[in-house]
C-alpha positions as CSV (number, residue, x, y, z in Angstrom):
1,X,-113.1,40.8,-13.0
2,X,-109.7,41.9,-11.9
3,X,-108.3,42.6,-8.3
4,X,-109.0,46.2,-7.7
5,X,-112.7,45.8,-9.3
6,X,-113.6,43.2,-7.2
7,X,-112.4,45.1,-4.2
8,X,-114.4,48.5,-5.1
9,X,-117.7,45.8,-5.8
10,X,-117.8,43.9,-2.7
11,X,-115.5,45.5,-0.2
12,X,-115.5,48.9,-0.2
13,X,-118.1,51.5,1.4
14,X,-117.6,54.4,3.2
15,X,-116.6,54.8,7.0
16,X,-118.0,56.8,9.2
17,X,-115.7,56.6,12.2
18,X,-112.6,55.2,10.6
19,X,-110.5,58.8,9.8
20,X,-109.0,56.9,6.2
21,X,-110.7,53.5,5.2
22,X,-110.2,51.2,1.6
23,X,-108.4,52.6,-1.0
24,X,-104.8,53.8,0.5
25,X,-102.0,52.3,1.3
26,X,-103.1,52.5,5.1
27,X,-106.1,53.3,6.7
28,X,-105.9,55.4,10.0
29,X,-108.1,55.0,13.0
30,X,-108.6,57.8,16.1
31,X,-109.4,55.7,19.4
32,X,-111.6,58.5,21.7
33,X,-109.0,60.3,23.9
34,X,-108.5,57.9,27.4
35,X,-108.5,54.8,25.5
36,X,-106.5,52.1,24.6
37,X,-106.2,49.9,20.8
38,X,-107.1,45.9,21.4
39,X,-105.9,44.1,18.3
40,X,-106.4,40.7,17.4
41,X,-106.0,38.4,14.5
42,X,-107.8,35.1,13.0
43,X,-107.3,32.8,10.0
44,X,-109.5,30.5,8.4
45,X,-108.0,27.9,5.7
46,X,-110.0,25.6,3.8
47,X,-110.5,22.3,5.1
48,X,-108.6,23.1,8.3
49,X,-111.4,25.4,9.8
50,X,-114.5,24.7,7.0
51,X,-115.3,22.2,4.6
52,X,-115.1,22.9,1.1
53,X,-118.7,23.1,0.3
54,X,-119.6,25.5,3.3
55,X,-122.3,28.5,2.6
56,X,-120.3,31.4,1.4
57,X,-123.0,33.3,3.4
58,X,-122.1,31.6,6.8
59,X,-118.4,31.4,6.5
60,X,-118.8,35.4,6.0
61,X,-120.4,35.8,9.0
62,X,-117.9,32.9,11.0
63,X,-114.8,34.7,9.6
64,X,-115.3,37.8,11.5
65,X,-117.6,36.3,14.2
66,X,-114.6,34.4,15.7
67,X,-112.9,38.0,15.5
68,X,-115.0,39.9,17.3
69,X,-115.0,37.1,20.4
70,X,-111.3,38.3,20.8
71,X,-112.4,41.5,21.3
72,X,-115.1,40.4,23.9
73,X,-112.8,38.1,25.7
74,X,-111.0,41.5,26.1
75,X,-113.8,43.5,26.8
76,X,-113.3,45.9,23.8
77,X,-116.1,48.0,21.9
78,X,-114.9,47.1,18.1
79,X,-113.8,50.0,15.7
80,X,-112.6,48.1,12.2
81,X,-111.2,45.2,10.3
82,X,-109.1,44.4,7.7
83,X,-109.8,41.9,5.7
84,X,-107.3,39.7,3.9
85,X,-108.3,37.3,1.1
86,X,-106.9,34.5,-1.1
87,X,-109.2,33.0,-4.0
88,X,-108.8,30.2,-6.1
89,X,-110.9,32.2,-8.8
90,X,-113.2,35.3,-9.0
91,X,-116.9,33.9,-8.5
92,X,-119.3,36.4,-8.0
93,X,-122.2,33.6,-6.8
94,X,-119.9,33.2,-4.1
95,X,-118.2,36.9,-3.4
96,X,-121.6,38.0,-2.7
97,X,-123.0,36.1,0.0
98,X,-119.8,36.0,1.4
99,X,-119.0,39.6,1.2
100,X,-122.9,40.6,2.0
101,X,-123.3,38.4,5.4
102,X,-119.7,39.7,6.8
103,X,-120.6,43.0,6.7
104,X,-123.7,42.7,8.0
105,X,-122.0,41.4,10.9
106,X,-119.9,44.4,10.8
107,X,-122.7,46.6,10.7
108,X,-124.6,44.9,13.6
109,X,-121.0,46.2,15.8
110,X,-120.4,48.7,14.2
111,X,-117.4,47.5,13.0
112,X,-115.5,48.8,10.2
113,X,-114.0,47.5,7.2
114,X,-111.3,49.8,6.2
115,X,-108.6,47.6,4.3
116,X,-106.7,44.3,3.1
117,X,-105.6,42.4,0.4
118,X,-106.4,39.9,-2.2
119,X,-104.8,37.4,-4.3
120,X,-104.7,33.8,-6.1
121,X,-104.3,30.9,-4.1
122,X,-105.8,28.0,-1.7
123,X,-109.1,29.8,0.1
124,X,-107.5,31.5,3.0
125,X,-108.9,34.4,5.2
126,X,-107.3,36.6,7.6
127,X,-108.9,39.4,9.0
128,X,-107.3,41.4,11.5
129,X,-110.2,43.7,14.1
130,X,-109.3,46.4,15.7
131,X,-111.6,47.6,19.2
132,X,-111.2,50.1,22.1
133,X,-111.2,49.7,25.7
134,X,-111.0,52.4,28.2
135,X,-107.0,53.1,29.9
136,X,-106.6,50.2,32.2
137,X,-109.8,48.7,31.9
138,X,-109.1,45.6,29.5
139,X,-110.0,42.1,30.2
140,X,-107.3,40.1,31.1
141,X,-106.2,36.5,31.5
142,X,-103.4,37.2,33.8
143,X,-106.3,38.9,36.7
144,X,-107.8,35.5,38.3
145,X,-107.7,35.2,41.9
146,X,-108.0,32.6,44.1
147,X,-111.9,32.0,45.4
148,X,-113.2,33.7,41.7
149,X,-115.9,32.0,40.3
150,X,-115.8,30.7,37.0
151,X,-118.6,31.6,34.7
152,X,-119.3,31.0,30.9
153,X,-121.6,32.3,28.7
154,X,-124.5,30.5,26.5
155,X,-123.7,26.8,25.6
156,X,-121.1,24.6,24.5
157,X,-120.7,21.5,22.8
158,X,-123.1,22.1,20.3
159,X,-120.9,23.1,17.5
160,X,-118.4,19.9,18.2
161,X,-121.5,17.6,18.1
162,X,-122.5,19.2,14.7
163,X,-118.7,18.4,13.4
164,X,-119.1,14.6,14.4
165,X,-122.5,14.5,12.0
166,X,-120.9,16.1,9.2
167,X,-117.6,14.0,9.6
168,X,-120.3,11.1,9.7
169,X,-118.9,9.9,12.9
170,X,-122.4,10.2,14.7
171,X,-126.2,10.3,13.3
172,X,-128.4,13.2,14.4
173,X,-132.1,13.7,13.3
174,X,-132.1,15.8,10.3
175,X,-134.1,19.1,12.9
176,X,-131.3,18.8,15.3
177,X,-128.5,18.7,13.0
178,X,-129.8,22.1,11.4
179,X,-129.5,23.8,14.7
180,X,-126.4,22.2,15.5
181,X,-125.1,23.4,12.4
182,X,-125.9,26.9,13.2
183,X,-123.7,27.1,16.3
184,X,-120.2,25.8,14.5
185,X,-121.0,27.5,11.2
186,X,-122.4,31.1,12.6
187,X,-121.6,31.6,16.2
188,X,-122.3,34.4,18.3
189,X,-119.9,36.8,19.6
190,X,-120.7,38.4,23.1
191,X,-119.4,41.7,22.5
192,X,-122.4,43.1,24.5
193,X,-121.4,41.1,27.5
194,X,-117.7,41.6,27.4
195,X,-118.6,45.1,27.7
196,X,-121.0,44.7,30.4
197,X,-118.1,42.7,32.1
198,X,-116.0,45.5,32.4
199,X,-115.1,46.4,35.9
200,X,-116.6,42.8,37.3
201,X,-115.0,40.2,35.7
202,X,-111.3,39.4,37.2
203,X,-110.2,37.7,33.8
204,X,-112.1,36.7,30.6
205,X,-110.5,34.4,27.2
206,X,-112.9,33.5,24.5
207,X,-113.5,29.8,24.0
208,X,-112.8,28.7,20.4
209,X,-110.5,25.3,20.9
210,X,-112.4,23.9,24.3
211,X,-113.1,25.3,27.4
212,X,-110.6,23.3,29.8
213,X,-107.6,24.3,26.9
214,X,-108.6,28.2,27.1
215,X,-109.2,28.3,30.7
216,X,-106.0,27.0,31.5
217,X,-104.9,30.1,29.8
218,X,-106.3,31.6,31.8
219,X,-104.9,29.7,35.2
220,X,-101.4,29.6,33.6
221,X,-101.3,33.5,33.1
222,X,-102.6,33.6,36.6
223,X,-100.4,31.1,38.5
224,X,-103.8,29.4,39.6
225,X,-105.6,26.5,39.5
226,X,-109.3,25.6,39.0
227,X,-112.1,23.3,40.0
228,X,-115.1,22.6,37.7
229,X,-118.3,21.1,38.7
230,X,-118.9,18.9,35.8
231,X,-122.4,18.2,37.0
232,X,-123.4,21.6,36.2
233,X,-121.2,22.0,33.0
234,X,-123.0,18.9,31.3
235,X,-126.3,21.6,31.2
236,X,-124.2,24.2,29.1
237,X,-124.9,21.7,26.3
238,X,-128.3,22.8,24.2
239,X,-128.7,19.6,22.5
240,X,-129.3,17.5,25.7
241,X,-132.3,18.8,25.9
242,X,-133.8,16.5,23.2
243,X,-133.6,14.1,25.9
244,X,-136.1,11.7,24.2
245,X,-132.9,10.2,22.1
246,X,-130.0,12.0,23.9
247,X,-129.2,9.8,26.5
248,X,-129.5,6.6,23.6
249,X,-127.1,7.9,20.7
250,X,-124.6,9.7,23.0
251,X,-122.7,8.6,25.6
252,X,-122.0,10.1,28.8
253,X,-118.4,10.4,28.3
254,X,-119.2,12.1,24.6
255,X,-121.3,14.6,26.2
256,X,-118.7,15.6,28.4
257,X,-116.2,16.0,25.7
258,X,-118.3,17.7,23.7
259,X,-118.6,20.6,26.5
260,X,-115.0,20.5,28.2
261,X,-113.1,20.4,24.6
262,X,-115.3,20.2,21.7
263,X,-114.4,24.0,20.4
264,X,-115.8,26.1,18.2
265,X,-118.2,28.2,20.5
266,X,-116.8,31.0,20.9
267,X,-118.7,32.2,24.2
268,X,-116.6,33.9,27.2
269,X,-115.2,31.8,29.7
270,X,-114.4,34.0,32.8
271,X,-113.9,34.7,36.5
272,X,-115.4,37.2,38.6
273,X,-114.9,37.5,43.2
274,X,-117.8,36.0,45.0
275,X,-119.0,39.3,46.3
276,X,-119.8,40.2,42.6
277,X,-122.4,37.7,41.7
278,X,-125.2,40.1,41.5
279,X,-123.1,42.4,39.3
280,X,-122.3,39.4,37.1
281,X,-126.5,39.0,36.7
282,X,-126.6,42.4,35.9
283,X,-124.5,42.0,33.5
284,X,-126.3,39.0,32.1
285,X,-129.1,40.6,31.9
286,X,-127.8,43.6,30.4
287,X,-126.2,41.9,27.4
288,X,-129.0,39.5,27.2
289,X,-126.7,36.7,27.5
290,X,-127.2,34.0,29.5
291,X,-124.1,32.6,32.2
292,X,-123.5,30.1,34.4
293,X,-121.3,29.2,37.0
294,X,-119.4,26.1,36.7
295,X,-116.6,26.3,39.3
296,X,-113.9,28.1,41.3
297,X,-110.2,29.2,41.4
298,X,-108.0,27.7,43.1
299,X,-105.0,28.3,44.9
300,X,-103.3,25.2,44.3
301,X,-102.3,24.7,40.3
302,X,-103.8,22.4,38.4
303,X,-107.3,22.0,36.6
304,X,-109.4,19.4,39.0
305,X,-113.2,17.9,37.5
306,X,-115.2,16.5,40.0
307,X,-119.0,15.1,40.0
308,X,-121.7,15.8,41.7
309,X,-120.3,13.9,44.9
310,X,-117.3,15.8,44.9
311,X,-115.2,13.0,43.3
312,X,-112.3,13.8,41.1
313,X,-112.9,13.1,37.3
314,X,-110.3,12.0,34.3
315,X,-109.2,15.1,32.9
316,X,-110.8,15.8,29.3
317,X,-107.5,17.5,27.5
318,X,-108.5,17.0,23.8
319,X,-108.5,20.8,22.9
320,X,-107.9,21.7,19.8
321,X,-104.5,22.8,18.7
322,X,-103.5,23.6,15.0
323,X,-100.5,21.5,14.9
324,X,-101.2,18.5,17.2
């Protein structure tokens, strides 16, 4: 099968919003009138952000999944993709699955794939998404203020545990691991809520390498600091509630990690003023998304852990970062 007939078999269909989609040399998009382009792009490379054996079906969904989470972070209804792909070989057992669960994904947003590239090489994929967000309306991580709260969305630490039992660094039971599994390998993006979060949150980022490394975007673009209650992050884990063994294979200190820089959860961290906590539940409830508060903004720089007595913590910096 050559280039342009695998493209027409597994990546081309027709677009309904897109004005031009696959099959020239550029596509071309119409944002509504009063509204602004978000752009964002992600790379995956083989055996840098999946193992080489992965399910062709979940790395489909996880390519554009982590995608999409940019656009939340932003707080941006998504229009289209491109999608740019190197192959060691054509394999139609694994363009299928691949190709079938991605734009399932793309259909569940109703987000468009309307052109690319492919060619011979090391797996690589790049897609580039494309979203609009009303004039002036954008989620940013420059808008903390002092006394925001500091919210994030569904759980984290799962995916980072799931990592460690692949790696073989720590034994899970076989039920647990599955689940685990599902959080790195097909994550959730919370377009809904980012979209429900318009107009209440201050500032938003999307946490893919660890929430104290992406939330200090968010207090660097801001000229702030930040204090988080790690008694209250420790619950954003899912896993702890198998409590039965929890507490006996993991340490404390693991746990911890796991949630402050483990990665690979794409949920939304952000911040929102006092007075809007029952707008921020409204929210929640709107995009069926669960949050919790884990902190505030400070004046002073600096990100600060404490305990439940208010004592300060060791700082848990191990975010990932591409080229540490």
């Amino acid at each position: 099968m050559g280039e342009f007939d695998l493209i027409a078999r597994y990546f081309t269909r027709p677009t309904a919003q897109a004005v031009l989609g696959v099959g020239d040399d550029c596509a071309l998009l119409q944002p509504a009138p009063g509204t602004q382009l978000a752009i964002s792009s992600d790379m995956l490379v083989e055996g840098r952000h999946f193992f080489a054996d992965v399910d062709p079906h979940t790395l489909g969904h996880k390519a554009l999944a982590v995608n999409l989470s940019d656009l939340a972070a932003c707080g941006a209804r998504p229009l289209a993709f491109t999608l740019a792909l190197a192959l060691p070989r054509v394999d139609e057992t694994w363009l299928a699955p691949f190709s079938r669960s991605m734009l399932a994904l793309a259909d569940m947003h109703g987000c468009e794939l309307v052109g690319g590239d492919t060619t011979r090489g090391p797996l690589n994929i790049c897609i580039t998404v494309f979203g609009e967000v009303p004039q002036g309306q954008a989620l940013l991580r420059s808008g903390a203020r002092a006394g925001d709260d500091i919210y994030v969305s569904g759980t984290l630490g799962d995916a980072r545990l799931a990592l460690d039992a692949i790696r073989g660094d720590l034994a899970l039971p076989a039920e647990l691991l599955q689940d685990l599994r599902h959080r790195l390998e097909q994550p959730t993006p919370r377009v809904a809520l980012g979209l429900a979060l318009r107009g209440v949150a201050s500032a938003a980022v999307d946490i893919s390498d660890g929430l104290t490394g992406d939330l200090g975007h968010i207090l660097k673009a801001s000229g702030l600091g930040a204090t988080i209650e790690t008694s209250v992050a420790m619950n954003l884990l899912a896993a702890r509630a198998h409590s039965a063994w929890a507490n006996e294979l993991i340490s404390h200190e693991k746990w911890l990690q796991c949630v402050l820089a483990g990665g690979d959860d794409y949920e939304l961290a952000f911040t929102a003023p006092v007075t809007a906590r029952d707008a921020v539940q409204l929210a929640s409830h709107y995009a069926q998304t669960p949050v919790t508060r884990i902190g505030q903004i400070d004046a002073a720089p600096g990100l600060r852990l404490i305990d439940a007595h208010g004592r300060e913590l060791r700082r848990q910096d191990a975010s990932f970062d591409h080229f540490a």
